[in-house]
N, C-alpha and C positions, 0 to 999 in steps of 0.2 A: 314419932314422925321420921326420925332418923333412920330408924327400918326400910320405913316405907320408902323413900327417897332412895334408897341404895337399891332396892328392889328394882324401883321405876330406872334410875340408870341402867341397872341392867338388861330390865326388858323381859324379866324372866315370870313364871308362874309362883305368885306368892303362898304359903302353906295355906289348905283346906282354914286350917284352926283361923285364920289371919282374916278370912273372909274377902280375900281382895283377888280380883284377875286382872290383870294389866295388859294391855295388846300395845306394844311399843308403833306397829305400822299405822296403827289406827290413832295414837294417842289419846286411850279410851279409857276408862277403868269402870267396874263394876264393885259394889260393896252390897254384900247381902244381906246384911243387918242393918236396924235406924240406929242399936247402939252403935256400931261400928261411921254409921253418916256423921252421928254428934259428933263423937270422934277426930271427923275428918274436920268440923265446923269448924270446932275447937282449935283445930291448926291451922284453922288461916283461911282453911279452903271451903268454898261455895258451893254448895250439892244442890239436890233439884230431890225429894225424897217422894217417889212413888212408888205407892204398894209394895215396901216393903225392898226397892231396888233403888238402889243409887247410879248414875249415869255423868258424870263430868268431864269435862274437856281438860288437860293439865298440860297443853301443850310449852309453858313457860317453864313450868318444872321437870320437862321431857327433855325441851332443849340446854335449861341450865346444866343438869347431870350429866348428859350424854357426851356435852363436850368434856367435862373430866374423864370419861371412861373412853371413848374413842381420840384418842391423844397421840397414836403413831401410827405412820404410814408404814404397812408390814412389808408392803408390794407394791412394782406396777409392773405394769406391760402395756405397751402401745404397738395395734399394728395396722398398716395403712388401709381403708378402705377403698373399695374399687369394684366396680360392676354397673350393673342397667341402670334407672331410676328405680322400680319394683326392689331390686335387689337392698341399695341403699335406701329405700324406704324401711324394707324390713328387717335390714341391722338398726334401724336407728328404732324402731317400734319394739324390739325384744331388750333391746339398750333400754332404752325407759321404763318396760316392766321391769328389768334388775338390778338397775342403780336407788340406791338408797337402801337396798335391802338388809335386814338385820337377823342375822345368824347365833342366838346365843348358845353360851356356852354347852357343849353336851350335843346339841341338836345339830340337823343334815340341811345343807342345800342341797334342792334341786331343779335344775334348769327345766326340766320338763313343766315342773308346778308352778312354776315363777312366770313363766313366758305363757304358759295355757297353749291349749289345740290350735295350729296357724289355718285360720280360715278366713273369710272375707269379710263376715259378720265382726268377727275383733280387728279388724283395719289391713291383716296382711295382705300382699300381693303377690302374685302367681312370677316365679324367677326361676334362674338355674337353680337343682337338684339333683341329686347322685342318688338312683335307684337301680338295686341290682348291678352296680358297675356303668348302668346309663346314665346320660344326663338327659333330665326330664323337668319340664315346667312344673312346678308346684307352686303350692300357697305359701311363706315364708322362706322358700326358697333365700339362701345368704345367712342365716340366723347362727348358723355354725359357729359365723367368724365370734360374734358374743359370747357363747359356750367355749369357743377356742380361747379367744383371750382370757378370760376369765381365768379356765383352767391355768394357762401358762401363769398369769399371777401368782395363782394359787400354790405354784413350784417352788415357788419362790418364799415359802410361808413353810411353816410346823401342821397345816393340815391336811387330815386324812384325806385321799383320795378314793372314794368306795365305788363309782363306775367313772368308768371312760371307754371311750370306743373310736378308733382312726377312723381317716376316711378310707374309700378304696385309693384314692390319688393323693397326692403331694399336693397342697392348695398354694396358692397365688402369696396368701397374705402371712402365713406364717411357716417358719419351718417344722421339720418332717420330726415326729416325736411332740410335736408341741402343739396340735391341731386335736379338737373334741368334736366327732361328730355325734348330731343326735336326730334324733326322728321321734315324734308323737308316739306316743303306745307302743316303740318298740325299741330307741337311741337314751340315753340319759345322761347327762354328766351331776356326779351326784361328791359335795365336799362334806366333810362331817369335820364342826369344831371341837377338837377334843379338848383345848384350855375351857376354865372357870370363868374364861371371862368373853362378854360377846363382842362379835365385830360385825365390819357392815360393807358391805359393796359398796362401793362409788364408778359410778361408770361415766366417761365423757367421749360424745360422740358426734365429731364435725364431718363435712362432706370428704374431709380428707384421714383423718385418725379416727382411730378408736383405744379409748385408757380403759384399762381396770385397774383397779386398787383394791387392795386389801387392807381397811382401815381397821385398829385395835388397842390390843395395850401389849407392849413387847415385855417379855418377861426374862429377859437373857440377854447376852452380847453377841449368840451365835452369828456367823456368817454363813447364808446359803447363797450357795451357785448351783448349775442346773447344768447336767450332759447330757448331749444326746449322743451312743456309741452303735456305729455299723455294726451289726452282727455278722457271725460267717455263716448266718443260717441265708443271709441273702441270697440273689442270683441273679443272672444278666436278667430276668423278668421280674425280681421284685427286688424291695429294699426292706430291709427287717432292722427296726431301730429298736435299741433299748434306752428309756427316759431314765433318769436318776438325778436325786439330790445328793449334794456334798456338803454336811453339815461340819463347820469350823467351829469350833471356840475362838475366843472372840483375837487370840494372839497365834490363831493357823498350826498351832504346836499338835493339832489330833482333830482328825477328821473323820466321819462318820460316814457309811455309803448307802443310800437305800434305794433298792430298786423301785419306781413307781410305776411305769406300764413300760410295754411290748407293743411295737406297732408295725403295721406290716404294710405294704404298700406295692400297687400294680406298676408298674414301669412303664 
């Protein structure tokens, strides 16, 4: 049962041989075998055994674990919300598909899959959007700002960043270098957890802010801070920023430089 427990904190795909699949969002598990059910009786826990599938709710044992394993806050970022009613409807409707959400170790986020297609049928509202350098009413229109902050959190962390993409303009809510634009079937902003160990979105989103966090388990002292450097590739019509982490040891004696995106911008 000890296995199994460390498994379920993590949230991850238990071995074929184990017989178990765990879905942490759903707080669900499946067991393929009635030996494997006894098993589970055995420890404590109360199964339901049909045809050969087991099916139990373990959200006590979900919540117990989880709080050992999500123990430090990696990140935040807050930035001010602002726009129509439409607009602030649909930061605050992409905000509640991605808070809570749980990334383990190895595996990718992505904003596209987390948030689904912005149409009417899933609750969005038609707002400003940036097409082809226009601004145009669309369905989710605003949703950026959640994919923006997020990302910016995420700067602020050890993980990989696998897409990103600016906007054409400098936005309102965050600064230049630090904004994620995305669009359905063609935009993404995508993180990949490379630690062992999983973390989870927390998002909070009032009429006035918007927080992301990066909640986890820190495995270092390092210190990150976040530049953003003009390039000379700019020019009186655009601005060309390069994003970068500076990773510290934890007494600033050696630092680390990585570049993480290139952003370019209409003036």
């Amino acid at each position: 049962m000890k296995r199994l427990k460390a498994f379920i904190a993590a949230g991850v795909l238990i071995p074929s041989a184990c017989l178990f699949l765990f879905c942490t969002n759903t707080n669900s598990m499946l067991v393929t075998s009635r030996p494997a059910a006894r098993a589970l009786k055995g420890g404590g826990m109360a199964c339901d055994v049909t045809g050969g599938i087991v099916a139990e709710t373990i959200q006590e044992s979900v919540r117990e674990y989880q709080s050992k394993i999500f123990t430090d806050t990696l990140s935040t970022y807050t930035t001010p919300v602002c726009g129509t009613d439409n607009c602030v409807t649909n930061i605050k409707l992409a905000a509640e598909k991605c808070d809570g959400i749980i990334i383990p170790g190895g595996s990718v986020f992505s904003f596209n899959d987390t948030v689904g297609e912005q149409t009417a049928a899933a609750g969005f509202k038609t707002a400003d959007a940036i097409y082809n350098g226009e601004i145009i009413q669309a369905y989710g229109g605003g949703i950026c700002q959640v994919s923006s902050t997020i990302f910016a959190a995420a700067l602020y962390t050890d993980l990989d960043i696998l897409e990103h993409w600016n906007h054409d303009y400098i936005s309102s809510y965050i600064d230049a270098g630090m904004d994620a634009a995305v669009a359905w079937g063609a935009l993404d902003m995508r993180i990949h957890n490379t630690s062992p160990y999983p973390i989870r979105i927390d998002i909070t989103c009032t009429d006035e802010y918007l927080t992301a966090a990066i909640i986890g388990t820190k495995t270092d002292d390092s210190i990150i801070e976040v530049e953003t450097k003009v390039l000379e590739t700019s020019t009186p019509q655009t601005l060309d920023i390069a994003t970068r982490r500076l990773i510290y040891t934890a007494d600033k004696s050696q630092v680390f430089i990585r570049q993480v995106a290139i952003s370019s911008y209409v003036l």
